[in-house]
C-alpha positions in Angstrom: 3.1 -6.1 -0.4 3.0 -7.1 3.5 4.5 -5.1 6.2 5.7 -7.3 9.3 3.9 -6.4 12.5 6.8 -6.8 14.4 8.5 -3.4 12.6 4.9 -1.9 13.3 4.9 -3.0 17.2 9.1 -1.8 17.5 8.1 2.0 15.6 4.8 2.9 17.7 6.0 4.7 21.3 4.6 4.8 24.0 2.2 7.9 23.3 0.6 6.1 20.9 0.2 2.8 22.9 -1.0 5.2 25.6 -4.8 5.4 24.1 -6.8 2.6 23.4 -7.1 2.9 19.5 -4.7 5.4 18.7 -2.1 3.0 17.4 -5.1 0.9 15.5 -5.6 4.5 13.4 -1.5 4.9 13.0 -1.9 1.3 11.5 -4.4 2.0 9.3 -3.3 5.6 8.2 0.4 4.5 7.3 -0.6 1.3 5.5 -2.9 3.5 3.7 -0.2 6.2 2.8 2.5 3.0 2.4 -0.3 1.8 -0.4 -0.3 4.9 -2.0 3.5 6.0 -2.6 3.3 2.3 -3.8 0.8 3.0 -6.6 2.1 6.6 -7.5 5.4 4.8 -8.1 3.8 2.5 -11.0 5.1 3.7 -14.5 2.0 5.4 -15.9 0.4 5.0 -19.9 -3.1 5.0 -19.5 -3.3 4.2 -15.7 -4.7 0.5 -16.3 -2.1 -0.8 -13.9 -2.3 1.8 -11.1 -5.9 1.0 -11.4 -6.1 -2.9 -11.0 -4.4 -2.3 -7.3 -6.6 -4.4 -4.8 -6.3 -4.8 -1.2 -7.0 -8.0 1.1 -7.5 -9.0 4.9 -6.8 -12.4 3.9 -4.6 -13.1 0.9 -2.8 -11.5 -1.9 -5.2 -11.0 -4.6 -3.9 -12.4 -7.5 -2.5 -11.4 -10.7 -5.3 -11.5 -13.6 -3.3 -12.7 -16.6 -6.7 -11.8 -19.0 -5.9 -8.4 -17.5 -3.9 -6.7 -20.2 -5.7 -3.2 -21.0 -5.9 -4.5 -24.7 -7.4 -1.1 -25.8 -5.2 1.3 -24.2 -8.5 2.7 -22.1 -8.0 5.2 -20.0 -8.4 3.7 -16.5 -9.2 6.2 -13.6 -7.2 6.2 -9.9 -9.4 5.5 -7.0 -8.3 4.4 -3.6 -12.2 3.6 -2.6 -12.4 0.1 -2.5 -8.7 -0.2 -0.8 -9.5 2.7 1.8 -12.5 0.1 2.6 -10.5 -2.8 3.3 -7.6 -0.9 5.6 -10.6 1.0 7.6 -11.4 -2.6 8.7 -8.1 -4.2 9.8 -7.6 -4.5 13.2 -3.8 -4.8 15.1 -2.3 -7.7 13.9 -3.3 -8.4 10.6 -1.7 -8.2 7.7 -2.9 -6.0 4.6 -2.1 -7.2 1.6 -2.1 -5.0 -1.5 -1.0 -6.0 -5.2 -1.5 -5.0 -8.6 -3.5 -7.4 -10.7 -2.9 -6.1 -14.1 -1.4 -9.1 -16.2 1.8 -7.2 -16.3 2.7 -6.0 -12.8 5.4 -7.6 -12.3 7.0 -6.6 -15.2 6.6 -2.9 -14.4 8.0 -4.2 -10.7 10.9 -6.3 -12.0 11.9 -5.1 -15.3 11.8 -6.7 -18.4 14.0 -7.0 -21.6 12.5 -3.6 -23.1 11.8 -1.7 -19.1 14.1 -1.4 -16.2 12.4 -2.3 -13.1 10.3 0.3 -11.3 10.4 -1.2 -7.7 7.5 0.6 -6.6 6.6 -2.1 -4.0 9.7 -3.0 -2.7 10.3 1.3 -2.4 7.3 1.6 -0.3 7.9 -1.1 2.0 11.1 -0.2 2.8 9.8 3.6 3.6 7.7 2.0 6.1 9.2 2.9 9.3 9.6 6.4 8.3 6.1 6.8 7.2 4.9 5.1 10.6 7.0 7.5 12.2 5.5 10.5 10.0 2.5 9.6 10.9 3.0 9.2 14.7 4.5 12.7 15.0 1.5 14.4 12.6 -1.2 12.5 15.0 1.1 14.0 18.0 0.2 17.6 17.1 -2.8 17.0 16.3 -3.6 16.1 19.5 -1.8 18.9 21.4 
């Protein structure tokens, strides 16, 4: 999933542009909180696929097709490694963030025996109102 910087740029005011990092953290918090409502919206068995979400600076990491959760382990949720990567990026960059379980795009697209989840493409398009969300919340936070 990639968010255009452009929307980013057109959603922060003013206030935000106002103080010299303020609109680097409103960056970093929404993608963050854009990546999550993305993974929460992955159909759940044992959490393998929720799980094998990655985040990158410079490309989308790629689907592993060995990835397949064979043994139906339990796989725990932890945003650790992601939360690394987005406390990094600077204005300007793109974050990418995909699920590389062997069958993520099935649970994205649908297949013969699922209907399509669409839990990337619903995050993405809730990012201008999470941007916004998270504009206001820094606003009283600061008054």
């Amino acid at each position: 999933m990639t968010v255009n910087n452009l929307a980013f740029a057109k959603t922060v005011d003013e206030w935000c542009s106002k103080v010299e990092g303020r609109a680097t953290a409103v960056f970093r918090q929404a993608s963050q909180r854009v990546i999550e409502t993305a993974t929460m919206g992955i159909p759940v068995d044992t959490g393998f696929a929720r799980a094998s979400g990655r985040a990158s600076l410079e490309s989308m990491p790629p689907i592993d097709p060995n990835a397949t959760n064979k043994d139906k382990a339990t796989a725990p949720l932890d945003f650790g490694d992601i939360t690394a990567v987005i406390s990094t990026a600077e204005l300007g960059q793109t974050i990418y963030w995909g699920v590389t379980a062997a069958y993520g795009l099935a649970l994205e697209y649908g297949h013969s025996k699922q209907a399509p989840a669409g839990f990337v493409r619903l995050a993405a398009a809730q990012w201008p109102v999470i941007v916004a969300e998270t504009i206001a919340e820094a606003k009283s936070r600061a008054d």
